[in-house]
C-alpha positions in Angstrom: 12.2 2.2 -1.7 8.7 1.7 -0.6 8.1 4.9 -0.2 9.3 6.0 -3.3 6.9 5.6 -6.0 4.8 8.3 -5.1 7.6 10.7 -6.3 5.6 11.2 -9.9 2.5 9.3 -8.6 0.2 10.5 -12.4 3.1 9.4 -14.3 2.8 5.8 -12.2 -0.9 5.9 -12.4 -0.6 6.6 -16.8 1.6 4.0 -17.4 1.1 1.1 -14.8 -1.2 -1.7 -16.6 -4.6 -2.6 -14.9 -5.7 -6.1 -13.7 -7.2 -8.1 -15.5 -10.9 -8.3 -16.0 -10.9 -12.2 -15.3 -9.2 -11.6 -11.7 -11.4 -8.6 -10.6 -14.2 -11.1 -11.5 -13.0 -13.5 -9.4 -12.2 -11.4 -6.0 -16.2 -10.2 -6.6 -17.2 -13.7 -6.9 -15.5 -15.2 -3.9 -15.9 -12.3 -1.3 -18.7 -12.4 1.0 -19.9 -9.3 0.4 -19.2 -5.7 -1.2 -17.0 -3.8 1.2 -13.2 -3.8 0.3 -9.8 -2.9 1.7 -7.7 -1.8 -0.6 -3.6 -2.1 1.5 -1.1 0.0 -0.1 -3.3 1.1 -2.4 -0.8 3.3 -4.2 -2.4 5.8 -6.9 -5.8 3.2 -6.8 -5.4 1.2 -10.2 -6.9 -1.6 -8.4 -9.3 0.2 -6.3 -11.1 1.8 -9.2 -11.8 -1.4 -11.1 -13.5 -2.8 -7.8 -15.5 0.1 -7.3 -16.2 -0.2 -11.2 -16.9 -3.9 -10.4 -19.6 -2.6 -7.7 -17.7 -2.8 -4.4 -17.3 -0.3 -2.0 -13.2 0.7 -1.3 -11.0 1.8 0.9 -7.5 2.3 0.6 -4.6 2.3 3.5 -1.5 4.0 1.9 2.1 4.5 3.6 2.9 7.8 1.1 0.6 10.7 1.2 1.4 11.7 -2.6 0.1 8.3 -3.4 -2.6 8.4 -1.3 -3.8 12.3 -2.4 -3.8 10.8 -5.8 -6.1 8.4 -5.3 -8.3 10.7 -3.5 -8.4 12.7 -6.3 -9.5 10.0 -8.5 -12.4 9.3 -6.5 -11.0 6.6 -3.9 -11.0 7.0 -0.1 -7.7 6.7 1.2 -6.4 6.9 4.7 -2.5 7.0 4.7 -0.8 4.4 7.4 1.7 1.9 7.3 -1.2 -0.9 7.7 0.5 -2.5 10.1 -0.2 0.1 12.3 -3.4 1.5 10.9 -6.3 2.2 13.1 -9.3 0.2 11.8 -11.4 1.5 14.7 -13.6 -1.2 14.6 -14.2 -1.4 10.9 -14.7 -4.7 9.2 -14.4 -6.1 5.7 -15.7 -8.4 3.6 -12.0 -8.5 1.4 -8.4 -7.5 2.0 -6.8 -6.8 -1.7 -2.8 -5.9 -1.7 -2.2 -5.1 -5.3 1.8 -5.3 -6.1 2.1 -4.1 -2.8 2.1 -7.3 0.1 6.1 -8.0 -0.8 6.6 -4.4 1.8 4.8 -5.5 4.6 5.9 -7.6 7.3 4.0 -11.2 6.0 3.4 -12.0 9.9 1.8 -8.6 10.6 -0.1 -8.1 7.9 -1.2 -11.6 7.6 -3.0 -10.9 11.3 -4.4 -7.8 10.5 -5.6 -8.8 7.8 -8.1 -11.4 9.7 -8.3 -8.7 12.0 -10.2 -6.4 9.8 -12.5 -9.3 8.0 -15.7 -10.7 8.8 -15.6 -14.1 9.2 -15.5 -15.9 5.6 -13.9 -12.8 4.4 -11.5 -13.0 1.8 -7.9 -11.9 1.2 -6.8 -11.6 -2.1 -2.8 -10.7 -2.4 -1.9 -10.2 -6.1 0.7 -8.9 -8.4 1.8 -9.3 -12.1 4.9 -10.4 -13.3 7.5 -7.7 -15.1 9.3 -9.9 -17.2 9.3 -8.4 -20.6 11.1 -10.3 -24.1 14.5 -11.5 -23.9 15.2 -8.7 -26.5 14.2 -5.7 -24.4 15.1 -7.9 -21.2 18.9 -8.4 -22.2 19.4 -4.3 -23.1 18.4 -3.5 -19.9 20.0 -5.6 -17.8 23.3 -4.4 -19.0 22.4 -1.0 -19.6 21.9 -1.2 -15.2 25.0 -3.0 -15.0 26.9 -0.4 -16.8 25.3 2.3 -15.3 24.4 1.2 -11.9 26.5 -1.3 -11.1 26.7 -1.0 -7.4 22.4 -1.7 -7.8 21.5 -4.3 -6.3 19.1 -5.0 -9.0 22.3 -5.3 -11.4 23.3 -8.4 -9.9 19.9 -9.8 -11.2 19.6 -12.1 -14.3 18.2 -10.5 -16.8 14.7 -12.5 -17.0 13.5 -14.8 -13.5 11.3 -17.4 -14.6 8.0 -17.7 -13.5 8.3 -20.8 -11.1 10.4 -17.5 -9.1 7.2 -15.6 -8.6 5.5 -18.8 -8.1 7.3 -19.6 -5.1 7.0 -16.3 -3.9 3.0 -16.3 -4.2 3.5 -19.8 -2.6 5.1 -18.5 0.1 2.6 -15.7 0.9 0.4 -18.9 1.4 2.8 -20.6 3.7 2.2 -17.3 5.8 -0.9 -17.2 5.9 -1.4 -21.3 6.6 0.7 -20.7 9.6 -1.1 -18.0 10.7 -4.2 -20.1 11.7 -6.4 -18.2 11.0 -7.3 -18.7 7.3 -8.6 -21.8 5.3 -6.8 -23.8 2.5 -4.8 -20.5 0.3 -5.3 -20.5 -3.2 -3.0 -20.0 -6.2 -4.8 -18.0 -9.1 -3.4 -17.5 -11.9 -4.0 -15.0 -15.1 -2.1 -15.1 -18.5 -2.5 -12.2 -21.2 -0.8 -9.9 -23.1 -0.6 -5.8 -23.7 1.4 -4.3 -26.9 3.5 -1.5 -25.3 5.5 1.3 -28.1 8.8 2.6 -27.3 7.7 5.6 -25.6 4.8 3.3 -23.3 7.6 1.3 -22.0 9.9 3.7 -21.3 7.4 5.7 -19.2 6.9 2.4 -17.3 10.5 1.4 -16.6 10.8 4.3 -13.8 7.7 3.6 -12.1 9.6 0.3 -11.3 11.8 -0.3 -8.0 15.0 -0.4 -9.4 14.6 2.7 -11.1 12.6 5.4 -9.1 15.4 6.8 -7.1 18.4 6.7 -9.7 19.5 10.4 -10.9 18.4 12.0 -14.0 21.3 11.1 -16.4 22.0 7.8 -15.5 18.0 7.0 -15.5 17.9 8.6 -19.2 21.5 6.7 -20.4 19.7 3.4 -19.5 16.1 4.1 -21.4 17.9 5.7 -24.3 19.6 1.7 -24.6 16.1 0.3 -23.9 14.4 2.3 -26.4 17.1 1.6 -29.0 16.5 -1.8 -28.5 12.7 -1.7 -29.0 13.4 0.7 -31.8 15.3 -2.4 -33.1 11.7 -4.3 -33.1 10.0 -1.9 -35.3 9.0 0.0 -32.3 6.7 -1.8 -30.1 6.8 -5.7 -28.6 4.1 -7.5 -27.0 4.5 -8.0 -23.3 3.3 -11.6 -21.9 1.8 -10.9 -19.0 0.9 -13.1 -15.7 -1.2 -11.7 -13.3 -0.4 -14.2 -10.2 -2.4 -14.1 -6.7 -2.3 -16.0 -3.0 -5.9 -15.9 -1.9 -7.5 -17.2 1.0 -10.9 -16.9 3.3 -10.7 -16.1 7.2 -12.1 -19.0 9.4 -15.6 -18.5 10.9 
């Protein structure tokens, strides 16, 4: 599934939000300096707003498609599993995983990561959490389980509260306190709000793991449910956003 996204990497690019302005902010403010590692940088959302923030990126991308993409859009990308990748002596002043830390090994990259920083560099693993209202939630959710019900996304409730993701950002910091080689991790934490139409959020809902890999028909059966529902709203909802992220600065 990892590997999957890059299958229509513009239309994940066009409909995946941005970060908010108020986290990019903050990764500039607490890193050391202006050099940045972007891992699994997929089609470089992130990237571009920290070069538009004045930092100089990198990206390290498992899928070529992805990683070509990114290129395109004006962001070096070197594709690798970053595990694996060959920093060949490189160092950074921040390590940024955008929506991407959950598919690498949390030992692994957790080393590598202090591998590849100066000391007092900073890691910054973020994400933003997909839960939109109960009304477009609930169609879903039994659109999959209609559909797809050997998914193993079906089995799913149809919104996780935040205290889920929570935990899951907390662990990231368990990972990284264990690793020893990090100080105290942070828990950042960024609430706002987008206004997607019908047609927005159904070009969105593909992009997303559950859905990249199903079939044609059964993918269209289960947005024609979603998009009756929203249609049901007048057409549009607001989506609540939170933008969460583990960050933490490498020992000297």
């Amino acid at each position: 599934m990892a590997e999957s996204f890059g299958s229509d990497p513009e239309g994940y690019d066009r409909a995946r939000p941005s970060y908010p302005d108020g986290l990019i902010a903050r990764i500039v403010a607490a890193s050391p300096g202006h050099e940045v590692l972007d891992v699994g940088c997929g089609t470089g959302i992130a990237g571009r707003q920290l070069q538009a923030a004045g930092c100089e990126v990198r990206g390290v991308e498992p899928d070529a498609r992805m990683a070509e993409f990114a290129t395109s859009r004006g962001l070096p990308v070197e594709v690798a599993r970053f595990e694996t990748w060959d920093a060949a002596g490189r160092r950074f002043d921040t390590v940024t995983a955008a929506q991407s830390w959950h598919w690498i090994d949390p030992e692994a990259g957790a080393a590598k990561a202090a591998d590849v920083l100066r000391p007092g560099g900073l890691l910054a693993i973020f994400g933003h959490v997909f839960e939109p209202p109960i009304e477009v939630a609930e169609p879903f959710a039994a659109a999959l389980r209609r559909v797809l019900p050997d998914s193993p996304f079906a089995a799913m409730p149809a919104r996780r509260p935040l205290t889920t993701y929570e935990a899951l950002y907390a662990k990231v910091g368990d990972s990284l306190r264990a690793s020893g080689r990090y100080r105290e991790p942070e828990l950042w934490r960024f609430d706002w709000t987008c206004r997607y139409t019908r047609d927005e959020w159904l070009a969105l809902l593909p992009t997303t793991g559950g859905l990249t890999r199903v079939p044609a028909e059964p993918l269209a059966e289960i947005l024609n449910e979603v998009g009756a529902a929203i249609d049901g709203l007048g057409g549009a909802f607001t989506m609540e956003y939170t933008t969460l992220a583990t960050a933490a600065v490498t020992r000297g």
